[in-house]
N, C-alpha and C positions, 0 to 999 in steps of 0.2 A: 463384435469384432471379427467371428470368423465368417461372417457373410458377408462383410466390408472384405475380405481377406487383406488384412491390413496386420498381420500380426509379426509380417518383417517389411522394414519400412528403410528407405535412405535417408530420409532425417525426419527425425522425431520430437517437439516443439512439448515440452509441458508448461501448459499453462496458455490459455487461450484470451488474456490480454492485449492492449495494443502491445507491446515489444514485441510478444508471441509472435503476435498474425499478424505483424511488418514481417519479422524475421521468416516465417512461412510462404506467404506471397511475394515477397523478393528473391528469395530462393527459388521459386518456381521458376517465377518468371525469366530468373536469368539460367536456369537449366530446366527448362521441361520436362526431360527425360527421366529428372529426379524422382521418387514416390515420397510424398512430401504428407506428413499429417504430423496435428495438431491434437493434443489428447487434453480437457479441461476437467475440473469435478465440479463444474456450476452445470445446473438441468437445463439453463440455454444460455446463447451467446450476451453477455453484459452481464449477466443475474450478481456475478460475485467482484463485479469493477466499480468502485465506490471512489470520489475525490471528490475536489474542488467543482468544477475545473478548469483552469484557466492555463488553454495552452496555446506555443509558441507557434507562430503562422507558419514561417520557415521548415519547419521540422516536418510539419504533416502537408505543406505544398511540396517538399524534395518527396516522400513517398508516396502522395498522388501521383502528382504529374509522373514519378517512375511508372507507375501501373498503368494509366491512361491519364492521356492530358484532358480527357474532357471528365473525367469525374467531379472536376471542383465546378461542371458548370449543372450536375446532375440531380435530379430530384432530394437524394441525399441529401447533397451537400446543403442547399437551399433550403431541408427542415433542420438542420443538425448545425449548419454555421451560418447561424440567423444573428448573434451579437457578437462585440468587440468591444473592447474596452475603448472607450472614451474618457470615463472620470475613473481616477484612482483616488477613493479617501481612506488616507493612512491616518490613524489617531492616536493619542494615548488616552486610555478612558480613566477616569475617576468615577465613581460614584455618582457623580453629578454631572458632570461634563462629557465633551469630547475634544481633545486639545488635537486642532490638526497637526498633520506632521509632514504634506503633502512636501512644501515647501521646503523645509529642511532635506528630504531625501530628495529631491528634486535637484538641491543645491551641490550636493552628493555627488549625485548621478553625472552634473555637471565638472567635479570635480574628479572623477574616476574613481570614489573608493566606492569599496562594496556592495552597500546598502544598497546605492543608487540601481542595483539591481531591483529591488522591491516593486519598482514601476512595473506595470504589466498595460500599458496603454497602447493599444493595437493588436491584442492576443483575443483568441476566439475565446469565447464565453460557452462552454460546453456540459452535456453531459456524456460524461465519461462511460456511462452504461450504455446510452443510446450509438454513440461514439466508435464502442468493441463491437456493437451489432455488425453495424459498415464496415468495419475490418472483416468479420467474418463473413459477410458478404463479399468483398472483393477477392480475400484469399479463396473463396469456394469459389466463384469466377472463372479463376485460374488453373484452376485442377487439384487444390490443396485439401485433404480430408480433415475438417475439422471434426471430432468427433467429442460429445459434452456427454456428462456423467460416467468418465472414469476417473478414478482417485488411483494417485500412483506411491504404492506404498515405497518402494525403494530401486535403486540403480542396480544392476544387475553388472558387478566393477569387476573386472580381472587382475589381479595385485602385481601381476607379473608386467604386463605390459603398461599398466595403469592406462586401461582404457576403459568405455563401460561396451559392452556387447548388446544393452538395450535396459528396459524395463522391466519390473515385476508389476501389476496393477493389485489392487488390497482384494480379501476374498470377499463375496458379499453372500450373506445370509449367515452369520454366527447371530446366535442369542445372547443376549445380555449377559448370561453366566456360563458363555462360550461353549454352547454345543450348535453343532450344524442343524439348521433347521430345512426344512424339504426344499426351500427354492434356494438353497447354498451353491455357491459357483466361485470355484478355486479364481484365484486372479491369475489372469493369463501373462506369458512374457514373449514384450514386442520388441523383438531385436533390430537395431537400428545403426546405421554405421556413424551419423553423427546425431548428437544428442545437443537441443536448447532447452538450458531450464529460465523458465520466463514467470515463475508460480508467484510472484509479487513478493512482497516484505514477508522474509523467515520462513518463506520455504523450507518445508519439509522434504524436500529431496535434495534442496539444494545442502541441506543439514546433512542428510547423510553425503553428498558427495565429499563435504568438507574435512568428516570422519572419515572416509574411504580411502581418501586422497593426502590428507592431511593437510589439505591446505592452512593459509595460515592471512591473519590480518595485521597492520603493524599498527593499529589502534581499536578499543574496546567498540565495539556495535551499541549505537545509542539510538534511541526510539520514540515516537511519539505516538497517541492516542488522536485519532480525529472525529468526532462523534457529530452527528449532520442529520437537519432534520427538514424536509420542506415543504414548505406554509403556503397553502393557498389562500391569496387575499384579495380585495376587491380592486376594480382597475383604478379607480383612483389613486390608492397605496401602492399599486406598481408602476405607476405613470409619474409618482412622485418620486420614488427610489431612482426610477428609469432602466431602461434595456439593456444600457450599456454603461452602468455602474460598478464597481465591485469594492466591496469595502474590507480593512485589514486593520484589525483595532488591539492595540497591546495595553496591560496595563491591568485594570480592576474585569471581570473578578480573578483573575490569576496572575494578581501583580507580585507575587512569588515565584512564579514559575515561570518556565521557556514558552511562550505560546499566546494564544489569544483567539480572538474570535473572528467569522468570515461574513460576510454574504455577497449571494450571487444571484444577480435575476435568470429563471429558467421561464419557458414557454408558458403561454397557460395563465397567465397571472400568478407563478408560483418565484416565489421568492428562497433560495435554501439559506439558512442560520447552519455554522457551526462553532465548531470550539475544536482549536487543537493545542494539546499540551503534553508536553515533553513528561515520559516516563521516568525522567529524574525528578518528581514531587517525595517533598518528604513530606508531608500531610498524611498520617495513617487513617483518618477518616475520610479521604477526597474520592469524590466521584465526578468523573469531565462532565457527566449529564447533569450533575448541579450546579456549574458552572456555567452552560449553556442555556436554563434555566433562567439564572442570575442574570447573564449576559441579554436574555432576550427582553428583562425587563429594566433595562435601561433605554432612559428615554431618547435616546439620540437610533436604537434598534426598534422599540417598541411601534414608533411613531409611525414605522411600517409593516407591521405583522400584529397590531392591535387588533382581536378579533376573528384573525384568520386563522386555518384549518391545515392542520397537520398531515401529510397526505402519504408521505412517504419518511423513513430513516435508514440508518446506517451508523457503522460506525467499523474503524479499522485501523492497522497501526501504520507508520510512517516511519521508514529509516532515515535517521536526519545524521548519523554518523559522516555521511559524505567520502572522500577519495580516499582519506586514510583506513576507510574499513572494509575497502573492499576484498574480499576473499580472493588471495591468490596461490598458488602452486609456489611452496615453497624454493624450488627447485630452480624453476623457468620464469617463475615471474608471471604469472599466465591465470588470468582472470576464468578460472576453470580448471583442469586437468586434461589432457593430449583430443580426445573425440569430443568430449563438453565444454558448452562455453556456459558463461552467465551472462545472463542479459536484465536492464530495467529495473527496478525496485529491487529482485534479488538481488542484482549486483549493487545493493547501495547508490545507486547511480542517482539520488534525488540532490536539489541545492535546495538548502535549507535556508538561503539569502530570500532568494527566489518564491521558497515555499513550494517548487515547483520540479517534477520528474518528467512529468508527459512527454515532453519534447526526446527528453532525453533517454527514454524509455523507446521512445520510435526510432530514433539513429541507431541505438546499440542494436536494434533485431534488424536493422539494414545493413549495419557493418559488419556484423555475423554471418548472413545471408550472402555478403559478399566476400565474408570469408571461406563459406563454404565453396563456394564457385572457383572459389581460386586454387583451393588444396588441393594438393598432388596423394597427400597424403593423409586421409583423418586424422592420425596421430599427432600432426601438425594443428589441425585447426583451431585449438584453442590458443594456442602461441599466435598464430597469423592474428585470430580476431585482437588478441588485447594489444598488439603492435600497432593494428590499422586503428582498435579504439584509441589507445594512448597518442595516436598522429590526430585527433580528430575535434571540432567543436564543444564535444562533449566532455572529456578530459580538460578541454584547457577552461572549460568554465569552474568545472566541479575543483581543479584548484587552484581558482580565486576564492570559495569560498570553504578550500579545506582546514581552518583551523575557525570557523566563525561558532558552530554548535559547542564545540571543547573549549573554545573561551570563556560562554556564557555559562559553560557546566562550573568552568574552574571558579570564577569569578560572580558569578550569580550575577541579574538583569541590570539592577544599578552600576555595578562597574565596567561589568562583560560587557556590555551591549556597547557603550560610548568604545570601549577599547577594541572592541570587533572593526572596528570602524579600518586600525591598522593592517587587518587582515594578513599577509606572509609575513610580513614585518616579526611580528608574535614569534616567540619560539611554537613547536608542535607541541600541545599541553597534550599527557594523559590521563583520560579523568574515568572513574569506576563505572563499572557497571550499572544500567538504571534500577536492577533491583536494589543495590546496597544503598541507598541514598535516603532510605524511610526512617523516621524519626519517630520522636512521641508527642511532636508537634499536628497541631489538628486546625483545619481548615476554618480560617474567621470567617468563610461567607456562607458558612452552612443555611441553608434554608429549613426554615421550621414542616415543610411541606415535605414528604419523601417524595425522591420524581418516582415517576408511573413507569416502570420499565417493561412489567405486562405490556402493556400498550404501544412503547417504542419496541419493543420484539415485534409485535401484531404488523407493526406497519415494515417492517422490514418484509415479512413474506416470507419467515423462515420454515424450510420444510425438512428435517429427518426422519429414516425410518425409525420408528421408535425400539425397535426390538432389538435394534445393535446394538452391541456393548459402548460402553465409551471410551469416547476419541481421549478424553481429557484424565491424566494418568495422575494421581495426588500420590507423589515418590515414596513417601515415607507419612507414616500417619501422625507417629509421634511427636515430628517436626511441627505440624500441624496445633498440636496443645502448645507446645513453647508459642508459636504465631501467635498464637489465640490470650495467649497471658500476657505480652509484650504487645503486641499491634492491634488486638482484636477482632482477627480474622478481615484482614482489608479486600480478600478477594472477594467477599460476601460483598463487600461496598462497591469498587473500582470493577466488575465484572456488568458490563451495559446491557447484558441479557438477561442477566440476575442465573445465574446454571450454577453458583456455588450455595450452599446453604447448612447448617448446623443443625444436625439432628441426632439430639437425642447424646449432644455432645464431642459428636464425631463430624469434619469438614468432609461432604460430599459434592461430587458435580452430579447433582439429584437433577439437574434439569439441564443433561446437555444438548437433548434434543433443540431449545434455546439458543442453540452457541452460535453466532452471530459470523464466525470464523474470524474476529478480529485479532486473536492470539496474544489478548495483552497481558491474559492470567500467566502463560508463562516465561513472559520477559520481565512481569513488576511483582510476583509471588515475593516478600522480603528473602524468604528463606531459600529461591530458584527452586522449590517443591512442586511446581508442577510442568507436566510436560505435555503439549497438546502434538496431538497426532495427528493424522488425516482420517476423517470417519470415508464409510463409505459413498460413494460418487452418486452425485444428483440432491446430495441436500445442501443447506445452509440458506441463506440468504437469495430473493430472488428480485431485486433490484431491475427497476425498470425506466426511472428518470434519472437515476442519480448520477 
């Protein structure tokens, strides 16, 4: 940092996803003069961007062509939006079946209600890792400092004026049992006049600005799990799927739950399988990776991944809360507080109709970007952004589908889902939090096999130092035995890294080195006992196609 001499900055971007590094190279571009960086805690650009993903053409042609018109015709582009959706098969699976559904949400679609969002026929077929690379390619282009492995412990807030003056970054080199070890290095602080927090779903800074500021939500933050793994297969099994397929299948094995399973053809003859499912499961024994499992050997998925070879995974959470939760400034109304704004997944900005943020995640760091250009006053900018957001494509989709997730919460899949269909119609349901929602009900599709989660860690690429303390904070230990005599300690089960484990009687995160940075231990713990923090910068996950 101090040979970049970047440690006071005019706007300062956490989080180096697309929202991020739109909102950063928009910003340049439209003031040059600005000192513009980007601060990530992934060891290079993509490593910690995981999704589908299937995103909207519009949204990423408006912040090309803003950057240069010929990038859509550039080497990039040509490796990275090579497919588009031509076939949507939407299903409901059973056990034996797969009942199309194309047809009915088509009919939908036709008809204006909601669902008929589900279609994605025309959207690039992407991966999202390779995808954040070309962002940080064109924001470095432009004059914008991206800079990868730093972890930002906290905002550095002034209570008086409630602005923030910049960042603290985490110290690195503590020991496991917190004494400084010789290559220890206090965390520096980068003072910055406006501040974008873009750190994806549950943001640890974006947590503390909430605390700081007090902001406030006018409905509970609800969540899902996405667990993704991709299968290289032979050309005939991808030639059969096809290039420009993408499939969205509800029902078995988590016809209890909010959620279902994906797939997408990626380059390569690689095909990616996942599974995403809402953190409102009351199942005390469910793990998404045995349902992805389950999923992968039904025959209507098998018929394409029989055989083939595992190459890469992931797994991460998803705010499917939508518009009602997004964090605003009590006060103002202000998706942020006066110098910060929120952008992208932090801002709950996803449609969970859709299944889809990308898009919406690249507008909001463009509206930002041009909210910053336009302020007269930092103080203002987070007012100005959520005015230009709230005028914008983005708000007016996010509610048509704000009461669709709280329907299905209140009403569970067989009635929710037909009655989602009414969409604003619905009064605004408030529905609990996803940790309260666990039972002493246990999953009927358990497989006699445990998954292999050694091996889904291996392929993710995850790297921490090993001799830092842990990120992953278990509150109260006592709490822990109650979990343990009522649920059975479900973070040992629903943890995709496997970093919780019983020893010797006691719940530890013995293997957070493991931690995959998916943060679902502490949104689904029953008892909210645990709290994940940010470890130090340059580890976790190192994603390369996903």
């Amino acid at each position: 940092m101090e040979q970049k001499n970047y440690n006071i900055v005019d706007v300062l971007i956490v989080g180096a996803g697309p929202a991020g590094l739109a909102a950063a190279a928009t910003v340049k571009k439209k003031k040059p003069e600005l000192n513009v960086c980007v601060i990530d805690k992934g060891h290079a650009a993509g490593n910690h961007n995981l999704s589908g993903a299937v995103l909207e053409q519009q949204a990423l042609h408006e912040f090309l062509n803003y950057m240069d018109s010929h990038l859509l015709e550039s080497e990039d582009a040509k490796t990275i939006l090579t497919r588009t959706v031509a076939h949507d098969t939407i299903s409901l699976f059973t056990q034996s079946s797969a009942i199309p559904l194309h047809a009915l949400v088509s009919c939908a679609n036709f008809f204006g209600f909601n669902i008929g969002a589900m279609l994605h026929k025309g959207d690039y077929i992407v991966s999202i890792s390779q995808l954040t690379q070309w962002f940080a390619k064109i924001a470095a282009s432009v004059g914008v400092e991206v800079l990868h492995g730093f972890s930002v412990e906290e905002l550095v807030w002034d209570k008086i004026t409630k602005t923030a003056t910049g960042v603290k970054l985490i110290d690195q080199g503590w020991s496991k049992i917190g004494k400084k070890q010789q290559n220890f290095v206090p965390g520096e602080i980068i003072q910055a006049k406006y501040v974008i927090l873009a750190e994806g779903v549950d943001g640890t800074v974006t947590r503390d600005l909430i605390q700081k500021a007090k902001l406030v939500r006018e409905a509970e933050s609800l969540f899902s799990i996405g667990v993704k793994e991709l299968i290289q297969v032979t050309p005939e099994q991808y030639a059969k799927f096809t290039a420009q397929r993408v499939v969205h299948a509800m029902g078995y094995p988590v016809s209890d739950m909010f959620g279902g399973g994906i797939m997408y053809p990626y380059v390569e003859n690689c095909i990616a399988v996942g599974m995403i499912v809402g953190l409102d499961w009351q199942e005390k024994d469910f793990n998404p990776q045995d349902a992805l499992a389950t999923f992968k050997e039904h025959k209507f998925v098998k018929q394409f991944i029989d055989g083939g070879t595992v190459v890469e995974t992931g797994a991460k959470m998803i705010p499917e809360g939508g518009y009602r939760t997004i964090p605003r400034d009590a006060e103002t109304n202000s998706i942020g507080c006066g110098n910060v704004a929120i952008v992208g997944d932090s801002a709950a900005l996803v449609n969970m109709i859709k299944i889809k943020g990308l898009h919406n995640a690249i507008r909001s760091g463009m509206i930002a970007a041009t909210a910053i250009a336009n302020s007269e006053i930092s103080s203002a900018f987070a007012k100005n952004y959520t005015k230009d957001l709230e005028n914008s494509a983005v708000v007016q989709e996010l509610k048509k589908a704000q009461n669709f997730r709280q329907t299905i919460a209140r009403f569970g899949n067989v009635v929710g889902m037909p009655l989602s269909i009414l969409g604003n119609l619905l009064p605004a349901y408030n529905v609990e939090a996803d940790y309260k929602a666990m039972t002493q009900k246990t999953y009927k599709y358990k497989g006699k096999k445990e998954f292999d989660k050694a091996q889904f860690t291996a392929l993710a690429h995850i790297e921490h130092r090993e001799e830092q303390p842990s990120h992953l904070k278990i509150l109260d230990a006592p709490t822990c035995i109650e979990c343990a005599e009522k649920f059975g300690q479900p973070c040992i089960t629903f943890c995709p890294a496997g970093v919780y484990e019983d020893i010797a009687g006691t719940l530890k995160a013995a293997n957070a080195s493991n931690c995959l940075h998916c943060k679902t231990c502490g949104r689904k713990c029953p008892y909210n006992n645990i709290l994940w923090t940010v470890p130090e910068g340059g580890g976790g996950p190192q994603y390369k196609r996903m």
